[in-house]
N, C-alpha and C positions, 0 to 999 in steps of 0.2 A: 506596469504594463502587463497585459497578457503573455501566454507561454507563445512566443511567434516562432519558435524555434521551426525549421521546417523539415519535415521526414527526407533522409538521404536518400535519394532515388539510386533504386537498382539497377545498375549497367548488366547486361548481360552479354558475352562475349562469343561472339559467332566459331567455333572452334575449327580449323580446317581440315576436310576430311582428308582421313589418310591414305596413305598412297596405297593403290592395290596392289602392289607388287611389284616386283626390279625384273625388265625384261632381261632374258639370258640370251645370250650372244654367244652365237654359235662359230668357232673359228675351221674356219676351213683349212684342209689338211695342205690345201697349193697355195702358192703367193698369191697374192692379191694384185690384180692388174696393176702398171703407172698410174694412168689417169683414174682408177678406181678414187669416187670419192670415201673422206672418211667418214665412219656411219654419225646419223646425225643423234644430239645426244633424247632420250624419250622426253616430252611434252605431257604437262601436269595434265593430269586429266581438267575436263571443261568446268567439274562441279567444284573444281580445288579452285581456278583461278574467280571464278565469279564469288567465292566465301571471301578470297581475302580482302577483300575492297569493304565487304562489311565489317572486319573486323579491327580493321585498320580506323573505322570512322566510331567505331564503339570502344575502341579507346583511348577517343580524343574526351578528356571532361566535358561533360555537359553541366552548363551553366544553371543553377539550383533558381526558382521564381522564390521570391522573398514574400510573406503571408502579409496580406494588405491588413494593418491594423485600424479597428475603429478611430475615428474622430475624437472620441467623447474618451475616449482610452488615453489615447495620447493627450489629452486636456488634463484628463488626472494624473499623470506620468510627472506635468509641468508643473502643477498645484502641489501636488504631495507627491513629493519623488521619493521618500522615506517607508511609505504605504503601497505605491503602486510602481516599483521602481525594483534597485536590486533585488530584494527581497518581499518576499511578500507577506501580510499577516493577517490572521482576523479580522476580518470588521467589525465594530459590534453594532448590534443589530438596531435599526433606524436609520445606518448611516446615508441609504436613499434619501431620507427628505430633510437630515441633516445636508446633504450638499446642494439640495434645489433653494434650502434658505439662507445659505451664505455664497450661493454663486448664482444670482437666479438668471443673470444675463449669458452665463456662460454655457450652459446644460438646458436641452430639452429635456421633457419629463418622459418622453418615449424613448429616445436614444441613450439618457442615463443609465433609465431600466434595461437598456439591451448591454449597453457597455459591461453594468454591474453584473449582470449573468456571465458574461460572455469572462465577466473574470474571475468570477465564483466556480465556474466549471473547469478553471484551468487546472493542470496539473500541479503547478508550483502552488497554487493556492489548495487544491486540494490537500497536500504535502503538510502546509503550517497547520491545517483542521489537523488532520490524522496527527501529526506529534502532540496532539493536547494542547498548543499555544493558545495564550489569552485571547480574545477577544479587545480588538484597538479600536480606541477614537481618531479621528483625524488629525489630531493633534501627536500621531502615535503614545499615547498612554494606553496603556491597559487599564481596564475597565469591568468585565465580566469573564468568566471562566467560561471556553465551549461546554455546551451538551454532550454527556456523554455520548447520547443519539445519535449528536451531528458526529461526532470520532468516530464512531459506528462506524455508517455511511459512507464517510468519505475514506475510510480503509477499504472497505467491500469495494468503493469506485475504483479505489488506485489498483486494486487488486485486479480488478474487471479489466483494466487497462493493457496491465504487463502478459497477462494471460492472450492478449487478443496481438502482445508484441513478442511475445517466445510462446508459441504454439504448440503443442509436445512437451515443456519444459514441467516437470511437479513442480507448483508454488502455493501448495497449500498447507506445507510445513511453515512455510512463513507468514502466511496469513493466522493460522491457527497463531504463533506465538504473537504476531502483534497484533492481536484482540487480546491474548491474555495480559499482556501488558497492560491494555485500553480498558481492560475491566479493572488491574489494579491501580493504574492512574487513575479511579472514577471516583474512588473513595467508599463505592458501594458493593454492599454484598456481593456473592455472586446470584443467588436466587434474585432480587431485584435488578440486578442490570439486566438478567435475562426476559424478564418482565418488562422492563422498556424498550428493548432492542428487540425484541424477536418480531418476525413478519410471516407473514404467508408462503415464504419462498422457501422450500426444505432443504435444500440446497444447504445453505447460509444458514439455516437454523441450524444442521449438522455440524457444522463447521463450527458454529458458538459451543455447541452442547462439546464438543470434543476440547476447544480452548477453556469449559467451565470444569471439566472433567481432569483437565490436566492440573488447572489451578488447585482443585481438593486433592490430587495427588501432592504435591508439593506441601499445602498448608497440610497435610498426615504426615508426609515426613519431619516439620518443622516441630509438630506436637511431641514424634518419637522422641527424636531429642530433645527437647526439652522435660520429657517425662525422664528421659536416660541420665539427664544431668541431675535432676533433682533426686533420682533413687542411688544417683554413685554415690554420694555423701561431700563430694569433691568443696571443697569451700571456696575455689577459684576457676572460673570458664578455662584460662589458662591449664591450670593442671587437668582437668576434665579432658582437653585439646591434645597436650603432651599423652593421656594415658592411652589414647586411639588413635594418634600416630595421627591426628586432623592439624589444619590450620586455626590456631587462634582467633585470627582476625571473623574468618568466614566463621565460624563456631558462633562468636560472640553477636554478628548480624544476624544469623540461622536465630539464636535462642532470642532476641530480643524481638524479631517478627515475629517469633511465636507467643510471646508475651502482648505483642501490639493487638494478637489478633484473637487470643481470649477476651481482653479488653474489649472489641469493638462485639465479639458473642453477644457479653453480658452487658454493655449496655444497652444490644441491640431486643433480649431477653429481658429487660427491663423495662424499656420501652414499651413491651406487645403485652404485659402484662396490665397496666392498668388498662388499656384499649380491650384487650379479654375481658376484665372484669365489669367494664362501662356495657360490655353488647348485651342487647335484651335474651333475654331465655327463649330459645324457639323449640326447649324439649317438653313442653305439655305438660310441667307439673304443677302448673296454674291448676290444672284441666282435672275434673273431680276423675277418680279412679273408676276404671271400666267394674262392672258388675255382671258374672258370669249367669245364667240363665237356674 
């Protein structure tokens, strides 16, 4: 099912204005007649009595309208309650004309395509893209890995979201770190992921360059230490850990990503090297030597 959750409407409460003031009562130095009556007590002013009646009706609950959900939504809810139900997950991609070929009395081809929009834009669905989850068949099995692209995207979206729901709020600490995440869940460099993701919008292109920026701080420091390990002489990460007053545990994850990630250097420097050596010569030494005058 779609996200049908529906926004909590804002009561706003009519406050009652406050009293102008305590009339003062002047006592007279003589008694006060028999029959004198007694003074009668002051009367709210007219703007005070006509507020309360609104605020008395603004604080009764008003009753919330429930988001009419597609047809073809609630079809898929019945079919696969596993896929379009509590939880939500990738589809993987085709899953359109896989459902018009095993329900084809069930689903128009127009209304399918609206429904599957309508639930690819949701939040909850957004949510499964941005964690990196697999891509599902209908039969829920995983199937293919999202694009890194689409992770992209659908973090920039959720982003775009909370920003337009805490207004004033800085939430670009948190975006920065989960792109840097999404670039290391990607598997790819950082130079190429920036190469796939980046757009016209300088915005977001800043925002990657500072989450690519932060990742090469990180993999520097993971290098220090590991260069610090290998020049102490130390024959165990353990003692290494004990002589800096560090955690073992983090020490020994810190030096083996840094070992992960000279690895992926060089065979990424392996790789670009025979591709150098296959490109044609475009510096002119085909080209007979110039001859001065």
């Amino acid at each position: 099912m779609t996200d049908t959750a529906t926004p909590q409407e804002e009561i706003q409460e009519v406050q009652p204005a406050e009293a102008e003031g305590t009339a003062q009562l002047h006592q007279s130095q003589q008694q006060p007649k028999a029959d004198a009556r007694p003074p009668r007590p002051p009367r709210a002013p007219r703007q005070q009595q006509q507020k309360q009646k609104p605020r008395q009706a603004a604080q009764q609950p008003q009753p919330q309208r429930a988001r009419k959900v597609h047809p073809a939504l609630e079809k898929l809810f019945e079919l696969y309650p596993n896929m379009f139900g509590a939880r939500f997950l990738p589809l993987k991609l085709g899953v359109f004309q896989d459902l018009l070929e095993k329900h084809p009395d069930d689903f128009k081809k127009d209304e399918l395509k609206v429904a599957l929009g309508l639930h690819a834009r949701s939040t909850r669905y957004l949510e499964a893209v941005a964690a990196g989850l697999a891509r599902h068949d209908l039969d829920g099995n995983a199937v293919e890995p999202v694009a890194p692209e689409h992770v992209h995207h659908a973090i920039l979206e959720l982003h775009r979201r909370r920003v337009q729901r805490n207004p004033g709020e800085d939430l670009r600490p948190q975006l920065v770190a989960r792109i840097a995440r999404a670039v290391e869940a990607s598997g790819l460099d950082r130079e190429a992921y920036a190469v796939l993701v980046r757009s016209r919008d300088e915005e977001t292109n800043a925002v990657l360059d500072e989450a690519l920026a932060e990742l090469a701080r990180q993999a520097a420091k993971r290098e220090a230490l590991l260069r610090a390990f290998e020049a102490s002489g130390r024959s165990s990460e353990q003692e290494f850990a004990e002589m800096y007053g560090m955690d073992a545990g983090e020490v020994a994850r810190t030096l083996q990503r840094a070992r992960d990630d000279n690895k992926r250097a060089q065979a990424a420097a392996e790789t670009a090297a025979p591709a150098a050596a296959a490109a044609p010569d475009t510096t002119g030494s085909d080209q007979p030597a110039a001859t001065g005058n």
